[in-house]
C-alpha positions in Angstrom: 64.8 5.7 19.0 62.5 8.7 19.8 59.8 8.6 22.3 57.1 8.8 20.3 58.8 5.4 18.0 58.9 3.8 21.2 55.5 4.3 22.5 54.1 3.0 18.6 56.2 0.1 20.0 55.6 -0.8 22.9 51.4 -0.6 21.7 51.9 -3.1 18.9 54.2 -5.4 21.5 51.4 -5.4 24.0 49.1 -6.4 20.9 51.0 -9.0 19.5 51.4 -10.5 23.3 47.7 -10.0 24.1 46.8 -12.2 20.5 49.6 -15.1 21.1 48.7 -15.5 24.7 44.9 -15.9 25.2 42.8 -18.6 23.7 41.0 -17.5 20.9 36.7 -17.2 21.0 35.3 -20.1 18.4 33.7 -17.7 16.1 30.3 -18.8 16.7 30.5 -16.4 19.8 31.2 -13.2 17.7 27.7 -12.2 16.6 25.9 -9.2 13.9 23.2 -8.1 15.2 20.8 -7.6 12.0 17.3 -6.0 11.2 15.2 -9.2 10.8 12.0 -8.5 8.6 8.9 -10.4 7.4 6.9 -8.9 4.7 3.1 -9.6 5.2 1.7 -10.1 1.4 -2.7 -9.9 1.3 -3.7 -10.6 -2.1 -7.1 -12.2 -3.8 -6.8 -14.6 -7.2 -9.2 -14.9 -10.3 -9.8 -16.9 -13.2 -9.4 -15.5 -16.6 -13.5 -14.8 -16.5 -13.0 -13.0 -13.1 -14.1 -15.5 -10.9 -12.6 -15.9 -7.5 -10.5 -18.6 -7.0 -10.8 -19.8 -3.4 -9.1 -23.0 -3.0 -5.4 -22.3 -3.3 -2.5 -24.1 -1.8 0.9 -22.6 -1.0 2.1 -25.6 -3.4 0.1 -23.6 -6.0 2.2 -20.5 -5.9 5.5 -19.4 -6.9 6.8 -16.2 -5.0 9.9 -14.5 -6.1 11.7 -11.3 -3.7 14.0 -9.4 -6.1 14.2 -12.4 -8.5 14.8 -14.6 -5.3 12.9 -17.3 -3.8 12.1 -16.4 0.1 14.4 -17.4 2.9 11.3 -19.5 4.6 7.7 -18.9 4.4 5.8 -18.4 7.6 2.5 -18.8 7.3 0.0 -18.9 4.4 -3.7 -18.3 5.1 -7.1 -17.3 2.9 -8.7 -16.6 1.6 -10.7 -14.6 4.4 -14.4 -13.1 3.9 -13.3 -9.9 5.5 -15.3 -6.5 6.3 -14.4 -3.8 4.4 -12.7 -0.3 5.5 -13.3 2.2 2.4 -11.7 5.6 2.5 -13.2 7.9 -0.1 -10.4 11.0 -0.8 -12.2 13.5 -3.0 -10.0 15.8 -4.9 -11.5 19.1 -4.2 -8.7 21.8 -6.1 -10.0 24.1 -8.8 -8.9 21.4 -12.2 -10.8 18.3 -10.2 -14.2 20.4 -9.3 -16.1 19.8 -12.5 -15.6 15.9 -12.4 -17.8 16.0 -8.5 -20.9 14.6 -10.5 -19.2 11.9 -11.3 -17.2 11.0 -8.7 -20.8 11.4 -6.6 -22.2 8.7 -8.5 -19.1 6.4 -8.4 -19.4 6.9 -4.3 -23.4 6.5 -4.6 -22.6 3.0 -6.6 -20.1 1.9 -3.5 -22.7 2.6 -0.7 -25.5 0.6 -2.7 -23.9 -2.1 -4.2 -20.5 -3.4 -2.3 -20.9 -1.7 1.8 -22.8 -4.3 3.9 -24.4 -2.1 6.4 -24.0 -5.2 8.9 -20.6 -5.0 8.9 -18.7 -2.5 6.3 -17.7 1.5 6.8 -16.6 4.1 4.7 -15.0 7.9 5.4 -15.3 10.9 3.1 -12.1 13.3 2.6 -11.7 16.3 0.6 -8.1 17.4 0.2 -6.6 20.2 -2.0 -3.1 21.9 -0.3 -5.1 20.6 3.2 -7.3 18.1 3.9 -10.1 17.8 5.9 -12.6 14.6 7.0 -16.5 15.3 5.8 -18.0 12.3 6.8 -16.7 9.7 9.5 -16.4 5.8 9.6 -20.2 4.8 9.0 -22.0 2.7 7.5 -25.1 4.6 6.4 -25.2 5.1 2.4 -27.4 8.0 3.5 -25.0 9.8 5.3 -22.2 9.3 3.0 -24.1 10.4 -0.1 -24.9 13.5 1.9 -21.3 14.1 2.6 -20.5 13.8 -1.0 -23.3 16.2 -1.8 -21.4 19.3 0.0 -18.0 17.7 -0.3 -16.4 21.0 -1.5 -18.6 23.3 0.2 -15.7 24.9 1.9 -13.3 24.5 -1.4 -10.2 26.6 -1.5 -8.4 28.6 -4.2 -6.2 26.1 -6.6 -3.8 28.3 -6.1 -3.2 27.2 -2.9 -1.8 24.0 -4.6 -2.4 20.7 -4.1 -0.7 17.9 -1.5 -2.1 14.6 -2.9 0.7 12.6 -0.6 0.2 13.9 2.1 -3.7 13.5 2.6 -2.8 9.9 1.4 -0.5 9.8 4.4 -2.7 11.2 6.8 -6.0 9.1 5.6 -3.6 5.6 6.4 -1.9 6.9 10.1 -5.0 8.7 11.4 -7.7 6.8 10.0 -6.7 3.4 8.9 -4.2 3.4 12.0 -6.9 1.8 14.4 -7.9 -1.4 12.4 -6.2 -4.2 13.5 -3.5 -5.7 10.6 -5.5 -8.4 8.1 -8.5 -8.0 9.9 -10.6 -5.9 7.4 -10.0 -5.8 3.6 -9.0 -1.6 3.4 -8.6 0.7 0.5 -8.7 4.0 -0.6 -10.8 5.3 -3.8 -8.8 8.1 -5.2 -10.9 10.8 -7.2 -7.6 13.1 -8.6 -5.5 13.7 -11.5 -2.5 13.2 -10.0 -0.9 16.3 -10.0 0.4 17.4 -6.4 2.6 20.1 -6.1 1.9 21.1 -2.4 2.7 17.7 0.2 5.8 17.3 2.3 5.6 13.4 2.5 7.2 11.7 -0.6 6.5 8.7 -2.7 8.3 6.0 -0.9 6.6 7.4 2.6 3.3 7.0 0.8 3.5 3.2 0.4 5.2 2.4 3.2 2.3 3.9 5.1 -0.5 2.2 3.1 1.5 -1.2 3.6 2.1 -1.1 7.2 -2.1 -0.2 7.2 -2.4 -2.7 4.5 -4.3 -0.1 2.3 -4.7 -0.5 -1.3 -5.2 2.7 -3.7 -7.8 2.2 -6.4 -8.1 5.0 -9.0 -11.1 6.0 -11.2 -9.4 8.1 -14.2 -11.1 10.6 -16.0 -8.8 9.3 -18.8 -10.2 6.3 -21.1 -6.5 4.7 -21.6 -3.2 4.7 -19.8 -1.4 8.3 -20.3 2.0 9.6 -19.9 1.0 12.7 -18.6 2.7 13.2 -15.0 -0.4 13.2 -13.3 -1.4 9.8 -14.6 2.0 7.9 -14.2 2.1 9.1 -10.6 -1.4 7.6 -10.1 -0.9 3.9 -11.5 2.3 3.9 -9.8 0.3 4.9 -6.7 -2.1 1.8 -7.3 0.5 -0.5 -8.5 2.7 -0.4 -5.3 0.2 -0.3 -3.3 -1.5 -3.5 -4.5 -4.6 -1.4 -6.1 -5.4 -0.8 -9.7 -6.6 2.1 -12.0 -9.7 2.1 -13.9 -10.1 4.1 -16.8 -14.6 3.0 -17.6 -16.6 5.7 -18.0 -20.0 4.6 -18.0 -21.8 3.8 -15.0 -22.3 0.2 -15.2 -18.7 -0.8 -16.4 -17.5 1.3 -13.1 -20.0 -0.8 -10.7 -18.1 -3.9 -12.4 -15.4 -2.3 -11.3 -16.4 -1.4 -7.7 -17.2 -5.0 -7.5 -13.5 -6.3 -8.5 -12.1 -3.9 -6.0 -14.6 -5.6 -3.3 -13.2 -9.0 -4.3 -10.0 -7.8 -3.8 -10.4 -6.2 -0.4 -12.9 -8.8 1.0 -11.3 -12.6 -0.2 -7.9 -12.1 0.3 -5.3 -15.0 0.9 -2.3 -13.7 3.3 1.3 -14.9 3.0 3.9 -14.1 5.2 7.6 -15.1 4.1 11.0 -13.6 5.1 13.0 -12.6 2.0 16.7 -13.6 1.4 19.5 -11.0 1.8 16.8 -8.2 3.1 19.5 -5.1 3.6 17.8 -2.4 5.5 18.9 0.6 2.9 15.3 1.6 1.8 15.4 0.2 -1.7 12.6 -1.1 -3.1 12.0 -5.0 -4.0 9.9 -6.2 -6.9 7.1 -9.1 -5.8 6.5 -11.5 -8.7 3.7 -14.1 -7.1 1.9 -16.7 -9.4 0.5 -19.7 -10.0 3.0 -21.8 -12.6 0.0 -25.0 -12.7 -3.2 -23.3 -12.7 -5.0 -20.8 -15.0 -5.1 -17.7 -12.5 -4.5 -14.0 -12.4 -2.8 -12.6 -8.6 -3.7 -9.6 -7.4 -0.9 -8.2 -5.4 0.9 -5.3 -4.6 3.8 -4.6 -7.7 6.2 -5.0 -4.5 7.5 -2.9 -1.1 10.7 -0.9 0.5 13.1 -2.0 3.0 13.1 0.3 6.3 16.1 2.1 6.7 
């Protein structure tokens, strides 16, 4: 027998000794460690007429992770009267400059109408391959009108592209960052068309950022129906997973009706916090499906969320 056949030997010897010979662990000692998760869920409820629905019990909803029901709910809460956070990103490139009027007026509607100066603020951001703040938390219409009035006073050449994710990104870390989780109802009103062909960040980075800020994305098209141009798929997928919407009204008092369903949203929300069942920490994404099976009512939630690596 060589050496090396009896080395190989003598190994599996010592193994087959070390095995027989000591007691073996009961198996309750050999633990995984695992990434435990919770996914925090805000959402607001109607009636078919639009009212809000205020009296919900978790009994009343149904809640389905991925087609599966949660591993254990943790704690269900609402709905809250909340302050609202608004970010206002203005898309400031050379295709989005001649629909400022508009976007103006939207913004003007917002400060008037929804903002409670007692206890609501708003930022303006203009963004085309950069972005840049114009206006700072406040709460004076006045000075957020004014903003808007010179929002692309120091616009830049379209050819400098575009980086919608990425001022998206930044608005969420640097300016929704500081609000403490579920205590204000935040979004973002997004004036673009969708078409970015400058940022670094990507999709999935996107939401993940607005849902750790708990930041929905409401969109006011220039378009009067759902599209399948790029730009326009990119921006209801934009809403939908981040629990906003896309409104395609063009006349001024069908968009204040629809300034007032996004305060709804961001200002009654109920809160739900559940882990899900067979979470794997691989960064797919998992379709939310919550309802009310017994009652006449339409949920407003996010369309769902991704694992963390």
């Amino acid at each position: 027998m060589s050496i090396d056949n009896l080395c190989v030997f003598a190994i599996l010897y010592g193994l087959l000794t070390l095995n027989t010979s000591q007691p073996q662990e009961p198996d309750s000692q050999y633990t995984i460690p695992v990434n435990v998760e919770e996914v925090n869920l805000t959402f607001s409820v109607t009636d078919e007429n639009g009212r809000w629905i205020d009296d919900l019990q978790l009994s009343d909803m149904r809640l389905k992770d991925n087609g599966r029901a949660p591993l254990r709910i943790l704690s269900f809460q609402g709905p809250m009267n909340l302050p609202v956070r608004a970010g206002i990103l203005v898309d400031t490139s050379r295709s989005m400059l001649h629909a400022l009027p508009r976007n103006r007026r939207i913004v003007s509607a917002l400060a008037a109408h929804v903002l409670r100066t007692s206890s609501d603020q708003a930022f303006v951001m203009r963004f085309d391959f950069e972005s840049k703040i114009r206006q700072d938390w406040t709460s004076d219409a006045e000075l957020l009108n004014a903003s808007m009035s010179d929002v692309a006073k120091d616009w830049q050449s379209r050819l400098g592209g575009t980086a919608i994710f990425d001022s998206v990104y930044r608005a969420c870390r640097d300016q929704f960052g500081w609000t403490e989780a579920n205590k204000a109802g935040n979004f973002i009103l997004l004036f673009s068309d969708g078409i970015d062909n400058k940022s670094h960040a990507r999709f999935e980075d996107v939401i993940d950022r607005c849902q750790r800020s708990h930041t929905a994305i409401y969109v006011f098209s220039e378009e009067t129906k759902p599209s399948r141009d790029a730009g326009q798929k990119m921006l209801q997928q934009l809403a939908a997973k981040s629990g906003g919407r896309i409104f395609y009204d063009q006349e001024p008092d069908a968009q204040l009706k629809d300034l007032r369903e996004i305060e709804g949203d961001a200002r009654y929300q109920y809160q739900l916090v559940y882990k899900p069942a067979n979470l794997k920490p691989d960064g797919s994404f998992h379709l939310i499906k919550l309802d009310c099976p017994f009652r006449a009512a339409i949920v407003h939630v996010r369309e769902g969320y991704y694992s963390r690596r």
